[in-house]
C-alpha positions in Angstrom: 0.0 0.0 0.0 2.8 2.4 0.6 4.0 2.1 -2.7 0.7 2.8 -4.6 0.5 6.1 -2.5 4.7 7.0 -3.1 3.4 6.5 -6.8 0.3 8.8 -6.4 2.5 11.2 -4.7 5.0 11.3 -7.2 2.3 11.7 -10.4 1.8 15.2 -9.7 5.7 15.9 -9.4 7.5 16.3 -12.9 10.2 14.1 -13.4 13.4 16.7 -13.6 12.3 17.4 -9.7 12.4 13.8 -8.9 15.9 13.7 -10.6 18.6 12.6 -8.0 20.7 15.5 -9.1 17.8 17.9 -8.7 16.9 16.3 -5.2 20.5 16.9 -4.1 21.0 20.6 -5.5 17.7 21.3 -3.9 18.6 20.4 -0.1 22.2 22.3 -0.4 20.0 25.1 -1.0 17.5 24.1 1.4 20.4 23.6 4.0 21.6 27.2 3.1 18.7 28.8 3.6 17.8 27.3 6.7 21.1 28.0 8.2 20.4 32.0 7.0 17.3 32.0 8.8 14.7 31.9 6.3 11.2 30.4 6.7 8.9 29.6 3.4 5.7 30.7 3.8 4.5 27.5 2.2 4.1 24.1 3.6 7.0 21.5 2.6 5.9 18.2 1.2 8.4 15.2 3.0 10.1 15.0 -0.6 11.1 18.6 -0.7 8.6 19.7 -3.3 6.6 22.9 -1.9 3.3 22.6 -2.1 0.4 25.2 -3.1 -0.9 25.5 0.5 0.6 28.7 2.1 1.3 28.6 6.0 -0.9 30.6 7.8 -4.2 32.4 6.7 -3.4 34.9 4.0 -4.9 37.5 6.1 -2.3 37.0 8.7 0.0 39.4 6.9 -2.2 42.5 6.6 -2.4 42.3 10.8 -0.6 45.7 11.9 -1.6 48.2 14.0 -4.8 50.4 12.9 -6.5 53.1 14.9 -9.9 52.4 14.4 -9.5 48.8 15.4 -7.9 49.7 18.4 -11.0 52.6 19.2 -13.4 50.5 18.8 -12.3 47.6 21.2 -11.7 50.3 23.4 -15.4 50.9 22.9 -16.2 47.2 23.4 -14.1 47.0 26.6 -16.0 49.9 28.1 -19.6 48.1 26.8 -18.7 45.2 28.7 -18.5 46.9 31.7 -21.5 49.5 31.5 -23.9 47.2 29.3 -26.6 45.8 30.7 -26.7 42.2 28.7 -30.1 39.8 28.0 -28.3 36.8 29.5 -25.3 35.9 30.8 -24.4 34.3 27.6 -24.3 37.2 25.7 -22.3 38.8 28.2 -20.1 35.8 27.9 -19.9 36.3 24.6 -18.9 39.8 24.6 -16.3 39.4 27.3 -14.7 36.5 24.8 -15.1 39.3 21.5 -13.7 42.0 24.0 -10.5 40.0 24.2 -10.1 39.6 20.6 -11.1 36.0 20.3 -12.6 34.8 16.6 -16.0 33.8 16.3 -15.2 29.9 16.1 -12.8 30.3 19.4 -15.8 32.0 20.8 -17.8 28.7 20.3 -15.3 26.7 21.2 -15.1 28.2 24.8 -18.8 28.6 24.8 -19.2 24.7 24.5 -16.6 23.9 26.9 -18.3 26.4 29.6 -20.6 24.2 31.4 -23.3 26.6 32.0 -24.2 26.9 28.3 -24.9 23.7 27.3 -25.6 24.0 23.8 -24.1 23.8 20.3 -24.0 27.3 18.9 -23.3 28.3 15.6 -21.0 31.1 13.7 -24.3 32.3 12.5 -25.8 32.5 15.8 -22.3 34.4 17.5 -22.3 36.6 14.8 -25.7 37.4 15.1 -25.4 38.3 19.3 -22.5 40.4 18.4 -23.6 42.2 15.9 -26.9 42.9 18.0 -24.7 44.2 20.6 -22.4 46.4 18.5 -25.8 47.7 17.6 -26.8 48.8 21.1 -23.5 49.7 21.6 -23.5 52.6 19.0 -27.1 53.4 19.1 -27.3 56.6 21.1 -30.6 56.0 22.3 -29.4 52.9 24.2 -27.3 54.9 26.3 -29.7 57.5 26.7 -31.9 55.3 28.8 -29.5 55.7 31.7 -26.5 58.1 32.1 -23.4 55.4 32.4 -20.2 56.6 33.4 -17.2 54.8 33.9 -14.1 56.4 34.9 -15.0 60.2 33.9 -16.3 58.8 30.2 -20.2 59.4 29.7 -22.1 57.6 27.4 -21.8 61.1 25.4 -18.1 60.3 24.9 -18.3 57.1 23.8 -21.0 58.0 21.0 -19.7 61.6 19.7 -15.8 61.1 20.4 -13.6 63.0 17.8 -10.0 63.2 17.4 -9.7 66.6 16.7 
């Protein structure tokens, strides 16, 4: 059985790269770089060949520092402590999108936690914090009571500008 899947392996690779002289050149250079320091950014098949499957989400490159993002969790923080939630799962929730987790780690927690015993989906998550971001901007929702938290009223949360 191992050979039929060393022969399916080797189908999709053209014969110069399976080459011994090829195979040989390629791990001086391989050695090389590795002892320089570089990483590929795609995955490595056992016989050398790179494959078409990048490391990492693509997305993980564009992550730098923006100041919106950073404004808004801000926000989010603050929400979590002012907020009056509908259940202590969407305060759950919250707290676990405050910290910056994705919507999938969000469900994975949420399953593990043994007060909510339920199978949630990204749909569903996505749909509690979006409801919440809602409130969260909707100046009427804050108008309802005066929140303040540390000096910040509900009026600088909704009408902040960096002038």
């Amino acid at each position: 059985m191992k050979k039929k899947k060393r022969k399916k392996i080797e189908e999709g690779i053209p014969r110069a790269f399976r080459e011994p002289d090829f195979l040989e050149l390629q791990k001086k250079w391989y050695d090389r770089l590795a002892r320089n320091g570089f990483e590929d950014i795609e995955w490595t098949e056992p016989q050398g060949q790179n494959s078409h499957y990048l490391k990492g989400h693509i997305m993980s490159a564009r992550k730098v520092y923006n100041h919106a993002t950073e404004e808004h969790f801000r926000r989010v923080r603050i929400h979590l402590v002012n907020a009056k939630f509908d259940s202590p799962l969407e305060r759950y929730i919250w707290k676990r999108y405050s910290l910056g987790d994705s919507y999938r780690t969000i469900i994975k927690r949420v399953e593990k936690t043994k007060k909510f015993n339920r199978r949630y989906s990204v749909f569903f998550i996505h749909g509690k914090i979006h409801k919440i971001i809602a409130q969260m901007y909707d100046k009427r929702y804050w108008e309802e009571d005066e929140v303040k938290w540390e000096g910040i009223s509900a009026a600088d949360l909704i009408d902040s500008s960096d002038d």
